[in-house]
C-alpha positions as CSV (number, residue, x, y, z in Angstrom):
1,X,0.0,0.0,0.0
2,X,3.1,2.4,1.1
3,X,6.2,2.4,0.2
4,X,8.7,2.6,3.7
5,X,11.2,4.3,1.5
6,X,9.2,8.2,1.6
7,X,7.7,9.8,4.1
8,X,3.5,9.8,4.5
9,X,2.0,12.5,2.9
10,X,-1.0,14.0,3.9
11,X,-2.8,12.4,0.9
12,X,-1.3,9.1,1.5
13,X,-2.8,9.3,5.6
14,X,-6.3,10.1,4.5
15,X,-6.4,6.9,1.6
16,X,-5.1,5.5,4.5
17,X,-8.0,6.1,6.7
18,X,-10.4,5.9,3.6
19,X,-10.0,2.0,3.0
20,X,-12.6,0.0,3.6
21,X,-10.4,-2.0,6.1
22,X,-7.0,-1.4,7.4
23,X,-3.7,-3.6,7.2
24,X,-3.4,-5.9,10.2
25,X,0.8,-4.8,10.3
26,X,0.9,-1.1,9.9
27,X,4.5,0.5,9.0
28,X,5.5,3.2,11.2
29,X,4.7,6.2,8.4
30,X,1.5,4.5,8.7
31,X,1.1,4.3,12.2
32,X,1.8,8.1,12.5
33,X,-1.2,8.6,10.1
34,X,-3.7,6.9,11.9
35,X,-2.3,8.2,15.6
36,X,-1.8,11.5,14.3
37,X,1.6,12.2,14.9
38,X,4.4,13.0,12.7
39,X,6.3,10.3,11.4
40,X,9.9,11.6,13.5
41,X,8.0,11.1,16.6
42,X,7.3,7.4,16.2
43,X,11.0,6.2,16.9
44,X,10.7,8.2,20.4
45,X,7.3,6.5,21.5
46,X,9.3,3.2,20.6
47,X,12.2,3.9,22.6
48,X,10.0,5.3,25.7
49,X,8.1,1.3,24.9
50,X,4.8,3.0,24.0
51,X,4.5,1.8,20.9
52,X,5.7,-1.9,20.9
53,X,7.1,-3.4,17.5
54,X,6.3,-6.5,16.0
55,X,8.6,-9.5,16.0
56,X,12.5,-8.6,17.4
57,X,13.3,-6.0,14.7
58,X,17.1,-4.9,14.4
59,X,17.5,-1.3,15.6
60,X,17.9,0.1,12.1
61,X,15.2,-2.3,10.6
62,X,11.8,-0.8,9.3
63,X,9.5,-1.7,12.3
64,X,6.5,-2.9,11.7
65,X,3.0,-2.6,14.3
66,X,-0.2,-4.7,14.9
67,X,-3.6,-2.8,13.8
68,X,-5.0,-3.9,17.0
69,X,-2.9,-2.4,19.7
70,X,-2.4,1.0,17.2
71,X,-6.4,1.3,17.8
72,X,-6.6,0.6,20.9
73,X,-4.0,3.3,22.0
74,X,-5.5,6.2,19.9
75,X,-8.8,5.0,21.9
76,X,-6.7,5.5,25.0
77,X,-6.8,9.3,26.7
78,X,-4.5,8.6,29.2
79,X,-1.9,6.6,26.4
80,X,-2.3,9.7,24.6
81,X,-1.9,12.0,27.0
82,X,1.4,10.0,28.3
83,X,2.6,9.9,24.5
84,X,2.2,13.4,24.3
85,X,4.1,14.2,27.6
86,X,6.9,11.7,26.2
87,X,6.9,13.6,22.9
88,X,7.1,17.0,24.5
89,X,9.8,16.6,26.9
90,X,11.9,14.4,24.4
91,X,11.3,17.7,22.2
92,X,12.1,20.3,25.2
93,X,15.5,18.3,25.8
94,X,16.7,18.3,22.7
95,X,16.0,21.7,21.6
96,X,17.7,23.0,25.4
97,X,20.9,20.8,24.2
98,X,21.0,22.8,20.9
99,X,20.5,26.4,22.3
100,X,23.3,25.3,25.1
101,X,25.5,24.2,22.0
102,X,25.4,27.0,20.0
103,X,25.6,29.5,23.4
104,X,29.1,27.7,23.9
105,X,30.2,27.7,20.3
106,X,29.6,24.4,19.3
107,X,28.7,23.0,16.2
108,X,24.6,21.8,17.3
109,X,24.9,19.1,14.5
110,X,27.2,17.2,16.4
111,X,25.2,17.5,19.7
């Protein structure tokens, strides 16, 4: 249905919603159509175990997710609401590291 190689368009997350039923083992561009998140944010909820892979995927493998448990957490207010707190500190960090970095002279892209 989508290729792993580009990013989800906004296009491709509504055709996505449109079908008439949904892929059991969504992609992780896919999964950040159907949560609503962007696509960059779905590696965090991995690493904070929010989102749970299928299968034992090698860190740098396309991970892949069951239908079932990517419903039932956009069903969830709290797992949303602790996704979002995840997603927004993750955020706050990173952004303090690169306003330290370039305060001291640093190159940020190597932060």
């Amino acid at each position: 249905m989508f290729t792993a190689k580009k990013p989800i368009a906004l296009e491709d997350a509504a055709s996505l919603l449109n079908t008439r039923r949904l892929p059991a083992r969504l992609h992780s561009s896919e999964v950040a159509g159907v949560l609503g998140f962007q696509e960059h944010d779905i590696p965090v909820l991995v690493i904070a175990r929010l989102l749970i892979p299928l299968g034992k995927p090698a860190p740098n493998a396309p991970k892949y997710f069951a239908l079932v448990d990517v419903l039932a957490a956009g069903q969830d207010r709290e797992w949303l609401a602790q996704a979002t707190r995840v997603l927004t500190k993750y955020w706050r960090d990173k952004n303090s590291r690169k306003r330290t970095a370039e305060a001291e002279g640093v190159d940020p892209g190597k932060t």
